[in-house]
C-alpha positions as a LaTeX table, in Angstrom:
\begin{tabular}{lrrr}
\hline
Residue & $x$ (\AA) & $y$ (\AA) & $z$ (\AA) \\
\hline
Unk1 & $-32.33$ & $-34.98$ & 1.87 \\
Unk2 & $-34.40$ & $-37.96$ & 2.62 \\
Unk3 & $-32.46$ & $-41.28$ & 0.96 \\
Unk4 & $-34.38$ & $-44.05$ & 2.42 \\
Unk5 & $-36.33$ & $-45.23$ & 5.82 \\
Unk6 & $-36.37$ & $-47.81$ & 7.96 \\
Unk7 & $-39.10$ & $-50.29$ & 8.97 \\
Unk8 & $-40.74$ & $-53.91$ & 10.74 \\
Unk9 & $-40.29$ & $-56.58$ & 8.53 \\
Unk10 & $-40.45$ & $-60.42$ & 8.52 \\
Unk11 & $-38.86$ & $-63.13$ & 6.80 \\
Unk12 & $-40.30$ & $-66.92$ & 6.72 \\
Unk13 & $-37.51$ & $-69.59$ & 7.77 \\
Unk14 & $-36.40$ & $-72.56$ & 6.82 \\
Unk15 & $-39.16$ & $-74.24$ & 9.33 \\
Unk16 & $-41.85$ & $-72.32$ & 8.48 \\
Unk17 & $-41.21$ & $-69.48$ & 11.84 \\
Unk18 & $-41.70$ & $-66.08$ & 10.54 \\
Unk19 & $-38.77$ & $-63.99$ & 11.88 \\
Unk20 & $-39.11$ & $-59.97$ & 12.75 \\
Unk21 & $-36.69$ & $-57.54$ & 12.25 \\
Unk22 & $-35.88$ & $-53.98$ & 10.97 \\
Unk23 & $-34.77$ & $-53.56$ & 7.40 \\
Unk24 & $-35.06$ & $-51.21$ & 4.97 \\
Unk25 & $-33.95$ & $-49.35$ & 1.91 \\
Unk26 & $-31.29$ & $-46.91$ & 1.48 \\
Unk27 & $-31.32$ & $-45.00$ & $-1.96$ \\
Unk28 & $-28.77$ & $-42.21$ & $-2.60$ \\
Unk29 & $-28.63$ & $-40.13$ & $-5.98$ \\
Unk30 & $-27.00$ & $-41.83$ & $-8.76$ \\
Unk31 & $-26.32$ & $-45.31$ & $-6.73$ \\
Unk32 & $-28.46$ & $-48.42$ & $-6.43$ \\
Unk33 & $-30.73$ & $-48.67$ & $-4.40$ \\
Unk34 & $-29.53$ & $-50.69$ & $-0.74$ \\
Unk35 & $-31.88$ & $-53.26$ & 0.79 \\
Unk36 & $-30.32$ & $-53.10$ & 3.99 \\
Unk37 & $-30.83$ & $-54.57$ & 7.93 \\
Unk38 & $-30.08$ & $-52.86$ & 11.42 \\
Unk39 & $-28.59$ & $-55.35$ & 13.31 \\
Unk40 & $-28.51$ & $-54.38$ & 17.18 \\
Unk41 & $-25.24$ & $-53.97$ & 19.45 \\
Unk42 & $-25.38$ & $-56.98$ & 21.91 \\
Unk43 & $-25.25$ & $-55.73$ & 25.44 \\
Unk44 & $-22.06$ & $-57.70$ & 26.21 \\
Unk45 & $-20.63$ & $-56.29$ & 23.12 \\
Unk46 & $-20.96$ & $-52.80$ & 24.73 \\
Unk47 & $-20.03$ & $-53.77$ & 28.09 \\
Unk48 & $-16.51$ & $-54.80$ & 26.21 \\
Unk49 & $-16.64$ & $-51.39$ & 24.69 \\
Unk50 & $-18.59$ & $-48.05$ & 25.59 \\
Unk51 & $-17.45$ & $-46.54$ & 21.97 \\
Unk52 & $-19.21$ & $-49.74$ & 20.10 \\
Unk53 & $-22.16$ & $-48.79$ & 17.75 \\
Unk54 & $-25.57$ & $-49.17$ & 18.88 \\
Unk55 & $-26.72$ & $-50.99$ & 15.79 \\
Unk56 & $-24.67$ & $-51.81$ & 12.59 \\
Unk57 & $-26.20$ & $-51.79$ & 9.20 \\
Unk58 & $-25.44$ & $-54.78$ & 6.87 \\
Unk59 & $-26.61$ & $-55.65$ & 3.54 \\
Unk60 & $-29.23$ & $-57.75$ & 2.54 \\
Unk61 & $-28.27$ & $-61.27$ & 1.39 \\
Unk62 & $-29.44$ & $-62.20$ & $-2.19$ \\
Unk63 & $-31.06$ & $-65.43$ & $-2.84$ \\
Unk64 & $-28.49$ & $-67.80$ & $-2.71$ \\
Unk65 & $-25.37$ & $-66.04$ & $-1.69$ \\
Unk66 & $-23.41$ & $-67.71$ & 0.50 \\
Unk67 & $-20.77$ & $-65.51$ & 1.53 \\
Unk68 & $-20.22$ & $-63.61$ & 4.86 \\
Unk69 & $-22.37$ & $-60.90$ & 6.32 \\
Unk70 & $-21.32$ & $-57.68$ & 4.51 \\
Unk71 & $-21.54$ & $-54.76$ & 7.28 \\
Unk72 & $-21.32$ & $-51.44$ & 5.76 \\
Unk73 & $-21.85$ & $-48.78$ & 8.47 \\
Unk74 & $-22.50$ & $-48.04$ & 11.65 \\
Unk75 & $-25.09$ & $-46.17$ & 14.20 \\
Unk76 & $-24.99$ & $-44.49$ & 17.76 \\
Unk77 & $-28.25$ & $-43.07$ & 19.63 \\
Unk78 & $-27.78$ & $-39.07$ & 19.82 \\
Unk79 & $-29.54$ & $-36.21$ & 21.11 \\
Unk80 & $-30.24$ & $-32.37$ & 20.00 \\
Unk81 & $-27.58$ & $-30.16$ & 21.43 \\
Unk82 & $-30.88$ & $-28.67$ & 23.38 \\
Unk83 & $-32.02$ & $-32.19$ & 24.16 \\
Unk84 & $-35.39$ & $-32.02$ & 23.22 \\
Unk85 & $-34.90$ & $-34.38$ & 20.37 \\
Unk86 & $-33.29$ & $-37.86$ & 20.67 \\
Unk87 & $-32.26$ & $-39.57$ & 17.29 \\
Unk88 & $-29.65$ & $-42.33$ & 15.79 \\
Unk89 & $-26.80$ & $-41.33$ & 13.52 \\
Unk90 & $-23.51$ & $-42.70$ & 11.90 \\
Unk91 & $-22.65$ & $-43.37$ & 8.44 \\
Unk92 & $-22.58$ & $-46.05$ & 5.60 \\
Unk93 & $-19.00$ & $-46.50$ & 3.75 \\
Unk94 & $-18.88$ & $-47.19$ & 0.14 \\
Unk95 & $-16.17$ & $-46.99$ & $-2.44$ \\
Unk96 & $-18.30$ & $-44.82$ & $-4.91$ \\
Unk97 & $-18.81$ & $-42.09$ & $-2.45$ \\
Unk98 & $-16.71$ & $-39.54$ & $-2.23$ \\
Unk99 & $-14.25$ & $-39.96$ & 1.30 \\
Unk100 & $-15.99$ & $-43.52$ & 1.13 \\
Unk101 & $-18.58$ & $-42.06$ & 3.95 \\
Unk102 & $-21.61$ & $-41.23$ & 3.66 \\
Unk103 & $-23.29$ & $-39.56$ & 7.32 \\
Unk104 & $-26.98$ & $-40.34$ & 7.67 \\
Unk105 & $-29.34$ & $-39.62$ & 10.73 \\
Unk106 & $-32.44$ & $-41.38$ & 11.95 \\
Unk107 & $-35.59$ & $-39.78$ & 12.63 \\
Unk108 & $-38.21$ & $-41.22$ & 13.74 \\
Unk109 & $-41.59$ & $-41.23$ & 11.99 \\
Unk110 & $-44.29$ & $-38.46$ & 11.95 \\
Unk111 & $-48.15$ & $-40.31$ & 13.31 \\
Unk112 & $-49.46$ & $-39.84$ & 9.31 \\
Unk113 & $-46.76$ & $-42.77$ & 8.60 \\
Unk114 & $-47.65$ & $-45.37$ & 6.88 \\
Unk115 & $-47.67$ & $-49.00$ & 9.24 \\
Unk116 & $-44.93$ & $-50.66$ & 10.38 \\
Unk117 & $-42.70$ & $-47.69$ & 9.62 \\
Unk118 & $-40.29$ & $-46.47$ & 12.03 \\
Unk119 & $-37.12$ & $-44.12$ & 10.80 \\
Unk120 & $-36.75$ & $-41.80$ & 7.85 \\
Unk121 & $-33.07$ & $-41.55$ & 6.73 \\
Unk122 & $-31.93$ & $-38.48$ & 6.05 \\
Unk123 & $-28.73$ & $-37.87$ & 4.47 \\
Unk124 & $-25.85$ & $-34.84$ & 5.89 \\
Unk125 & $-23.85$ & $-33.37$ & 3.22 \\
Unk126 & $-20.26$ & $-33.46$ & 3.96 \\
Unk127 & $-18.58$ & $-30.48$ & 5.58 \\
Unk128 & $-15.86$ & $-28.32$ & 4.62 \\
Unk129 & $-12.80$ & $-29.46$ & 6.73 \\
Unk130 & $-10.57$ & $-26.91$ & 8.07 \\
Unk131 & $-7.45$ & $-29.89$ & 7.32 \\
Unk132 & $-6.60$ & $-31.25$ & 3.63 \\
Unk133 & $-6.37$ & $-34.22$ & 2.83 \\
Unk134 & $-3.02$ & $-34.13$ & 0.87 \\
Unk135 & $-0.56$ & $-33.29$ & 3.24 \\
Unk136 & 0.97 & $-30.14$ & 2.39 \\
Unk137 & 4.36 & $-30.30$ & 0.73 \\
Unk138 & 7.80 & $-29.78$ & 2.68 \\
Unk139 & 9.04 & $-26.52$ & 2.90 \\
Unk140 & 12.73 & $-27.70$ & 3.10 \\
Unk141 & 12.48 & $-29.95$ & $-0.11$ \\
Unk142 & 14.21 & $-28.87$ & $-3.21$ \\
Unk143 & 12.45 & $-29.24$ & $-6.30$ \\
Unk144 & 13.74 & $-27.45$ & $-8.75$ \\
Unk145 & 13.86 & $-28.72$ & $-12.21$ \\
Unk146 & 16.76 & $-30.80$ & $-13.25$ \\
Unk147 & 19.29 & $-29.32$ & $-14.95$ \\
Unk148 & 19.38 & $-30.05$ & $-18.73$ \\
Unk149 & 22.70 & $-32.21$ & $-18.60$ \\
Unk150 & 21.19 & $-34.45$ & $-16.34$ \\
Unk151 & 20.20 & $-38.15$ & $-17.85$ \\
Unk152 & 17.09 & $-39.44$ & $-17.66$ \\
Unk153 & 17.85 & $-43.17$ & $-16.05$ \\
Unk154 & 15.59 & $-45.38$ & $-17.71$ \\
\hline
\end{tabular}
């Protein structure tokens, strides 16, 4: 299911530059809609660590907010099992999802895009899972009901 894409933007700053970067809008089913930025890996930040993300997806500021940068997922580059396709995938967490992950995967656009786009987001529905996640309950432990003389202690 496409939820959002993924495209060249600009923002004016405080001296009049205009800045370029890649932003974009993330829009599941029944949540708000996510203005959202791809901020890209430094290289020294991979040197440090192979397993790093390529890019990590923060939140747009609001007008006036002054609080930290809120990051809310993460993306690696990928390729097609065959390799004839190369694309970027990882997830976005958020406490209104259920198992607080939600996996997306970057495509890039088709040449009838519109200008200045460059990914459609499409989002994976989650998989079964072969292991629960409620560990079962031990064999060994006794729990039978109590017997009716017992007393209740509060």
């Amino acid at each position: 299911m496409n939820v959002g894409y993924f495209k060249r933007m600009e923002y004016v700053n405080e001296n009049g530059d205009k800045i370029g970067y890649t932003g974009g809008m993330l829009n599941f089913p029944f949540l708000r809609p996510l203005q959202v930025a791809l901020l890209r890996t430094s290289k020294e930040d991979k040197a440090k660590n192979a397993n790093f993300p390529d890019y990590q997806i923060a939140l747009q500021k609001p007008k006036g907010y002054e609080g930290a940068r809120q990051i809310i997922g993460a993306l690696w580059h990928r390729q097609s099992k065959d390799g004839a396709k190369n694309f970027i995938s990882g997830y976005i967490e958020s406490p209104l999802i259920p198992g607080y992950k939600a996996y997306i995967a970057l495509f890039n656009v088709g040449q009838n895009a519109k200008e200045d786009m460059l990914y459609d987001v499409v989002w994976s529905a989650p998989q079964t899972r072969e292991r629960q996640d409620v560990p079962p309950a031990d064999a060994n432990l006794d729990a039978s009901p109590y017997a009716e003389d017992d007393v209740i202690p509060f």
